[in-house]
N, C-alpha and C positions, 0 to 999 in steps of 0.2 A: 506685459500684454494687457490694456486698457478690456472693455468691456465688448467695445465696436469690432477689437480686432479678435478677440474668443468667439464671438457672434457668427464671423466670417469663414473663422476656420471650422468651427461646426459644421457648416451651410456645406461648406469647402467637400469635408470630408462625407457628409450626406451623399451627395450627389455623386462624391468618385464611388460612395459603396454601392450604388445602384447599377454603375456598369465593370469596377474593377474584380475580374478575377480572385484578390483577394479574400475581398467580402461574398463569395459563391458561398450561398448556403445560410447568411446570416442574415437576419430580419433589418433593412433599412433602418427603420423608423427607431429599430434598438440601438445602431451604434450612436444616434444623438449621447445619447448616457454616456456611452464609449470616450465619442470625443469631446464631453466634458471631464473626464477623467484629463484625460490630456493637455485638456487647457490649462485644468488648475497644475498641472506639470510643469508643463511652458513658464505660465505666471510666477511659479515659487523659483524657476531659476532663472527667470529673466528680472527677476525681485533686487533691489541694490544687497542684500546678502548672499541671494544666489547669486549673481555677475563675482562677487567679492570670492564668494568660493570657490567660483569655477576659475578665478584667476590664479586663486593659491595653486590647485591644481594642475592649469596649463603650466605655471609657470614651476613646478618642480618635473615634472613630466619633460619639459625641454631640458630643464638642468641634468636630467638624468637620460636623455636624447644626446645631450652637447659631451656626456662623460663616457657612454659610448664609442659616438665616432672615435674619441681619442683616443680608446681603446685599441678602437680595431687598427687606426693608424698607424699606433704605434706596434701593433702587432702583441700588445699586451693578454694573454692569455684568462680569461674570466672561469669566475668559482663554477666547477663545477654543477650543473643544475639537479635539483631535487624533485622536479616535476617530471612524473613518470615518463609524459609525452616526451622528454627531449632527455632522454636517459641515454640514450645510446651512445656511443663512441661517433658514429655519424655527425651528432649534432655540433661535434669539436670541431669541426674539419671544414677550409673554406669559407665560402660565404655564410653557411650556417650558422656559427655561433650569432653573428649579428642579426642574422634575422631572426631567429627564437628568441633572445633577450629584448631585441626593439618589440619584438611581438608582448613578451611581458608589461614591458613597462606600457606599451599602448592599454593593454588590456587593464592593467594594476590603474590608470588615469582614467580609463571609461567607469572602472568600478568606484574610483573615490569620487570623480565627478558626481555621480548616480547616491553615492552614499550620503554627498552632502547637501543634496539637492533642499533637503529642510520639508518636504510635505510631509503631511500628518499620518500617523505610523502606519495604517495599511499600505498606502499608498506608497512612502517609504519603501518599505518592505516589496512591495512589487514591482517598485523602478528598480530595485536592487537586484534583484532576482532575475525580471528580465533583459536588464544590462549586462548582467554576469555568462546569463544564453548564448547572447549576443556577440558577447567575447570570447566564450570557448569556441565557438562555430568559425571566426576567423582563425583561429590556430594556426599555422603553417603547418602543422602537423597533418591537418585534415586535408591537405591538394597534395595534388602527384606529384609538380612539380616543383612544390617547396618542402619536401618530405624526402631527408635525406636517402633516408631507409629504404621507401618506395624505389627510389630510382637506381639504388644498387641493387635490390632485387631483383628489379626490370630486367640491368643488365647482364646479371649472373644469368640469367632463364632466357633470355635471347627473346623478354617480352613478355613471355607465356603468361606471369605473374597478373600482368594487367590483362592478358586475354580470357584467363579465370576471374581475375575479380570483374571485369565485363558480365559474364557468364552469370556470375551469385548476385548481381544486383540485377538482371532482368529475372531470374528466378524471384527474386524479394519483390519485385517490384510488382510482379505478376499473383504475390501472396498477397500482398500489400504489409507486410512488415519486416523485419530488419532481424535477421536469422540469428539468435543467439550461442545453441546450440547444437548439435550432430542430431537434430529431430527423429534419422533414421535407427537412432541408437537405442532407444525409447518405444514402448507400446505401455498402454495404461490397460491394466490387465493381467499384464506378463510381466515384464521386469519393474513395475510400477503398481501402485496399489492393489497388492496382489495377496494378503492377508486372505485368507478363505472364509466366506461368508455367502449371508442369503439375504435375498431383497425378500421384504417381509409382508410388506407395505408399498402401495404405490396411489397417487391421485396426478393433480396436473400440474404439483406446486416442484413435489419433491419424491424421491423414495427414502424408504428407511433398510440399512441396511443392519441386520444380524450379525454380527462375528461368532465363528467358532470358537466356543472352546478349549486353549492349548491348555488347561491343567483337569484335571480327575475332580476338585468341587470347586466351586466359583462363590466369590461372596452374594448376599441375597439383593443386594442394592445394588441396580447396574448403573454405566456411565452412560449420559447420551447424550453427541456431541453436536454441535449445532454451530456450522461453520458459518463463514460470512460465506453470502450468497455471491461478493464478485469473484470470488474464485474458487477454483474446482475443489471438495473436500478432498481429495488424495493428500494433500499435504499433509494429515493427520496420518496417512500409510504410503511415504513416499516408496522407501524400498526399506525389505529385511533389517536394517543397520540404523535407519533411521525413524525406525515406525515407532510413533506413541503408542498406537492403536496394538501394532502387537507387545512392544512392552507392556502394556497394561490386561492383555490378555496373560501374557506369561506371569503377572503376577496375584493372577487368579479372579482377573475379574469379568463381568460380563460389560460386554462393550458393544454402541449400537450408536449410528450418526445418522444423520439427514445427508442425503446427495441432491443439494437443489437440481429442478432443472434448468437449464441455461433460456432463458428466455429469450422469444423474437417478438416482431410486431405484433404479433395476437394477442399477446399478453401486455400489451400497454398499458391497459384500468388496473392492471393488479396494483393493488400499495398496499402500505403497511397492513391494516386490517387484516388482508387477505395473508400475509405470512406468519402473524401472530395467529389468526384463525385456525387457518388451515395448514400450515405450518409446525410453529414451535408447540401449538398446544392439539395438534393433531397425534405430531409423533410422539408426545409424555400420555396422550392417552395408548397409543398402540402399544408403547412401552410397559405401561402399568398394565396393562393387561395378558401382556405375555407373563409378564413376570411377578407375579400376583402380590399382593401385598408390600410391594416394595417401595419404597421413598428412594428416589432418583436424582443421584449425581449428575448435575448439568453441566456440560465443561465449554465454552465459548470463546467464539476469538475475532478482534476484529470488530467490522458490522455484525457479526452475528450473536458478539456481548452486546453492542448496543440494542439490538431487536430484542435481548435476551431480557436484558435490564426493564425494558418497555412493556415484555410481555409478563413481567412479573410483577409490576406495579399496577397492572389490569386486571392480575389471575384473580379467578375466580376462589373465595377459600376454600370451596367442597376440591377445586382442584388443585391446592396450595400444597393440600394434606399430602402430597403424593410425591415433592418434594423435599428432598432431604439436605443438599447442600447447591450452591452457584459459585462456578467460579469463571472466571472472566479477564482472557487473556489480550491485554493493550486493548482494553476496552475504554469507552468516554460515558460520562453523566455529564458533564462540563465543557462544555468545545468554544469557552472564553479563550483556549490558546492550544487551538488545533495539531500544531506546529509545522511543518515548510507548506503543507495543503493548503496554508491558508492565503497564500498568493495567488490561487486559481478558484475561492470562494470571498465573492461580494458580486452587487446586486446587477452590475454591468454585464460583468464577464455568467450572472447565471441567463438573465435574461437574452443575451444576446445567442446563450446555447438553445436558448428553449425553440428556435426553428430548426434546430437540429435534432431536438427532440420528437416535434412535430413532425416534419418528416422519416423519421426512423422508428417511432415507436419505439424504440429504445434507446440507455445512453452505451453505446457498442463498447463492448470489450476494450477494442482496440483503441481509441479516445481513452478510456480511463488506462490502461496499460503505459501510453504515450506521455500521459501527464504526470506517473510517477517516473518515468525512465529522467525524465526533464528534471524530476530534482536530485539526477547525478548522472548530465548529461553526458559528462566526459568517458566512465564506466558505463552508462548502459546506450550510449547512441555512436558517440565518435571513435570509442576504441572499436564498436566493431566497424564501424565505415571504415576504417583505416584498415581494419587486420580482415576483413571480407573482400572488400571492394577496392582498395587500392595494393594488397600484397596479394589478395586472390588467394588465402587460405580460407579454411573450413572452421568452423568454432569447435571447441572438443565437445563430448559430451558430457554434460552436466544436469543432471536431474530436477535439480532447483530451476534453472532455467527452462526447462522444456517445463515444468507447471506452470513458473511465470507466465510462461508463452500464452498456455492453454486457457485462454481466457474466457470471461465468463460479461453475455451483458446485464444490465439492470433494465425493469419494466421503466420507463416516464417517469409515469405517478410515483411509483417508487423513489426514483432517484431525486424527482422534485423537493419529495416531502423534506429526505431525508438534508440534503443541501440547503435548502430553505428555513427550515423548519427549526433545525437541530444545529447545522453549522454554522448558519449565518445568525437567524433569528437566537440563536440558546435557548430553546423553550424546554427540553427535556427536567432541566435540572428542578425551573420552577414549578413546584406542587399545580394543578390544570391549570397549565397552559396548554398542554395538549390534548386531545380527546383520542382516545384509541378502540375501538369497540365497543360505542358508546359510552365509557368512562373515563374520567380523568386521568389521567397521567399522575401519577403521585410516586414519586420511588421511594418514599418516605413507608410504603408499603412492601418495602422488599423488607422481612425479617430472618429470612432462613440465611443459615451462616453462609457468609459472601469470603470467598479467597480472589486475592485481585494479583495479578501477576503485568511488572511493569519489563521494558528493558533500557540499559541505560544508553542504547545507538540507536534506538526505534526512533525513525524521521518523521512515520507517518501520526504517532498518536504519541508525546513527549509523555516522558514516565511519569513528570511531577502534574501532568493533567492528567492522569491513571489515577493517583494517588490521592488527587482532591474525589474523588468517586467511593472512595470509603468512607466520607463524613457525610453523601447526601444517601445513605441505606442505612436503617434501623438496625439487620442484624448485625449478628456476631462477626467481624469481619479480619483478615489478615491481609496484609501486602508483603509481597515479594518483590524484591528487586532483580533482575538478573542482569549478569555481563550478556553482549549480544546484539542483535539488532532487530527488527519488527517481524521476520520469519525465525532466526538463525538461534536469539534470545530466548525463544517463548516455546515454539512448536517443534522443532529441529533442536534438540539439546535431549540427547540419550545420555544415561549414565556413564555408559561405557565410553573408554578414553576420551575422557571430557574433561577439557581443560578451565573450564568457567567456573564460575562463582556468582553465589548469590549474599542478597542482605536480607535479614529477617530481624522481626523482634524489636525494633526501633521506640521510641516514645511517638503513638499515634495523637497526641495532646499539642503535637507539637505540628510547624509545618513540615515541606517537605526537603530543606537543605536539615535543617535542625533532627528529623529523623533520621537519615542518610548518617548523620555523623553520629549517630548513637547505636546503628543499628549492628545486628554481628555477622560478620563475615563465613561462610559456609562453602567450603570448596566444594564445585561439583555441579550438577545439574540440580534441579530443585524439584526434578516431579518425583525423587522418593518423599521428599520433605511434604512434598501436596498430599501423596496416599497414607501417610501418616496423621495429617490434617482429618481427611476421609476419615478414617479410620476414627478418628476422637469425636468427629460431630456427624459422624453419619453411618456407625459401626457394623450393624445388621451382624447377621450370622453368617456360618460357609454350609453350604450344601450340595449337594451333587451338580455335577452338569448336563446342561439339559443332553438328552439322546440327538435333539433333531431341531431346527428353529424353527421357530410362529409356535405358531396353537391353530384349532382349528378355526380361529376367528382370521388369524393373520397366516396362511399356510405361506413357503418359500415360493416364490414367485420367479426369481434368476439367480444366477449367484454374481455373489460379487466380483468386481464393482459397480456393477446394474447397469440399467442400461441408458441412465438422463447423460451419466456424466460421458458417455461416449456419443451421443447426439451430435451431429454434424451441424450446427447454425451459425450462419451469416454474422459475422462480429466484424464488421465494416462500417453497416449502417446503409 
């Protein structure tokens, strides 16, 4: 594609964004940027090595078209499939098997075309990704009437199947998202973060809440946990079996977190400043002051390591004194290789959000919820389109899923800063590049001992970009590795019947495959091996338990789980 004809399809695509449906909602003048992404697309595979590619391509894609038909001709029986969608015994039978396998090799030919397209690596990486969308959505799996399964449901039920799954997609549709869970199974309060506690503290960021007491004295150094603010803090007390929060009560400590509130449009100026302010160094002052004398275990996870990171390379030292350790669960200093996020951050696809910004005042829950389902479309979109809406069952319930659900949005500014700023630009890592509170940025000013905790299936923050975050912090530092994934690794890993393992102890001189292979192996969960940690770099004494929470500065306010995280707000946009 010459110069004249990029020029054109620009122009092209300008003018259809000003009246096509699709572009509802996105600033004109931004998808220019857009459809120069696409040109340089166009260009690399209409290039004499991309034509050269795309023919290796076509031409094994037919070859394995033409060995098919003969297949089915000859009524030759093919291997068994390994992909979940076409497991069934259904899929044997008929014209079925032909179609699920034509459907592979279609799909296996869009993805090599896409993989060898030769643009330069983000853009790679994001034809790839979105060609891959692209081809799980034609599935035969996903229609009724190429879905074997679907239509002997139909039959056996005399229909009904499809007259229920009618039924849960005007439901959904009328929610506006895509029903994971039994949601009627679930209340947050009751069978959900339901550990006993008291809101202690409240302003218009966040509450803090108190936990009781489950042991007769408590150690003198409490923990105080600082979740990410996109999603609800419960997952720290999902239920009885799975709580940190009460394991760590029960092992004698005092335990106390933020419950951001869920923000709406009102809240659109808040950014950073305002949640390190009022925020992470609000609750470490309400905290020290219930608990007097105390140097405070900060435990994070997520965004709310990165804020935590942020807000420790600003802290002031008269308020440094009052911490005692950080640890920092699939946290980033480094977002040089974000990992799969990083196909939906660069400079196109942020600007092109920011009218979506503009009108919403925030970036909605449901947008950021949507764009992690999408990096494991097949599990968190199509299985249930299929097992909802085309067999017309109910999802079971599942606790993890109903917090996934329960989603949380981010202010504008906020979300600008941090996509801009931190994802795209990397500016955290370098000593001021950023200014936070009037101060540089510097993490080179975190000295209190740092425990880093990575997992090796976490999609959203890669453990080996966890693990460069222990050389840009002065203190004392440890990394853990766990088996697991980015909830399931980190937060959701009780001792009891726990079949994981973690790695410790590695040569930290070294990189991160070179560690991994030196490090020791430890069946089990790793947060005894963390309050052990606690315990060597932040020991304090054991003392009684308080009678009652607050003090007369902070008296109890509700009990938990307060009352931000039950707020009913608009996560649409």
């Amino acid at each position: 594609m010459d110069k004249h004809a990029a020029d054109a399809f620009a122009t092209l695509m300008k003018e259809a964004a000003k009246t096509h449906p699709l572009f509802a909602g996105i600033d004109p003048e931004k998808t220019a940027q857009m459809t120069g992404e696409m040109s340089k697309t166009l260009q690399a595979i209409l290039s004499p090595q991309g034509l050269g590619n795309w023919m290796q391509s076509w031409m094994a894609y037919q070859t394995e078209m033409a060995r098919l038909w003969q297949r089915s001709l000859t009524a030759e029986s093919a291997e068994p499939s390994t992909d979940a969608r076409f497991k069934a015994d259904d899929w044997n039978e008929g014209i079925f098997p032909f179609l699920h396998q034509s459907y592979m090799l279609t799909a296996k030919a869009m993805a090599d075309f896409a993989d060898r397209a030769g643009l330069p690596a983000h853009d790679q990486r994001k034809l790839s990704f979105y060609t891959r969308v692209a081809a799980d959505a034609m599935a035969p799996s996903n229609f009724a009437l190429t879905n074997p399964e679907v239509l002997k449901l139909a039959r056996e039920t005399n229909g009904q199947s499809l007259v229920d799954g009618f039924r849960n997609m005007l439901a959904d549709l009328e929610k506006g998202y895509i029903t994971t869970t039994d949601e009627t199974a679930f209340t947050v309060g009751g069978n959900l973060a339901n550990t006993p506690g008291s809101v202690i503290f409240r302003n218009e960021l966040f509450e803090l809440i108190q936990y009781q007491p489950r042991t007769d004295k408590v150690r003198s150094n409490p923990i105080l946990i600082i979740p990410p603010c996109v999603n609800k803090f419960y997952i720290f007390d999902i239920n009885e079996k799975k709580s940190m929060i009460r394991y760590l009560l029960d092992q004698g400590h005092s335990v106390f977190t933020i419950a951001w509130r869920n923000p709406g449009p009102e809240t659109r100026d808040l950014d950073w400043n305002d949640y390190l302010r009022d925020g992470i160094f609000a609750a470490l002052d309400v905290t020290t002051d219930i608990v007097k004398g105390a140097k405070v275990d900060l435990l994070s996870w997520c965004n709310g390591g990165t804020m935590l990171l942020a807000a420790l390379a600003v802290m002031k030292p008269e308020q440094k004194t009052h911490v005692g350790t950080a640890t920092f669960l699939s946290s980033m200093i480094d977002f040089a290789d974000p990992g799969q996020v990083e196909v939906f951050i660069d400079q196109p696809q942020l600007q092109a959000y920011n009218k979506r910004l503009e009108t919403a005042g925030v970036a909605p829950g449901r947008d950021i919820a949507a764009a992690m389902a999408m990096l494991h479309v097949n599990e968190s979109i199509w299985g249930f389109v299929v097992g909802n809406y085309l067999k017309g069952k109910s999802p079971l319930p599942f606790d993890i899923l109903y917090w996934n659900a329960d989603t949380s949005n981010l202010p504008a500014k906020w979300y600008s800063y941090y996509t801009e700023e931190m994802y795209l630009a990397n500016k955290l890592k370098e000593p001021g590049a950023l200014t936070l509170l009037d101060t540089p940025v510097d993490t080179r000013n975190i000295d209190v001992p740092c425990y880093f905790v990575a997992a090796t299936a976490d999609h959203i923050v890669p453990w080996k970009t966890s693990y460069l975050a222990t050389g840009l912090v002065s203190g004392d530092t440890e990394f853990v590795l766990t088996t697991g994934g980015h909830v399931s690794g980190t937060v959701i890993n009780h001792p009891e019947r726990n079949r994981r393992y973690f790695l410790t102890g590695g040569d930290r001189t070294q990189g991160p495959e070179d560690w991994q292979a030196g490090a020791t192996r430890i069946e089990g969960s790793w947060w005894p091996h963390w309050l052990t940690w606690l315990a060597e770099k932040n020991n304090g004494t054991e003392k009684p338990a308080p009678a009652k929470p607050g003090n007369r500065n902070h008296p109890a306010l509700a009990p938990a789980p307060g009352t931000y995280v039950l707020e009913q707000v608009p996560q649409q946009g």
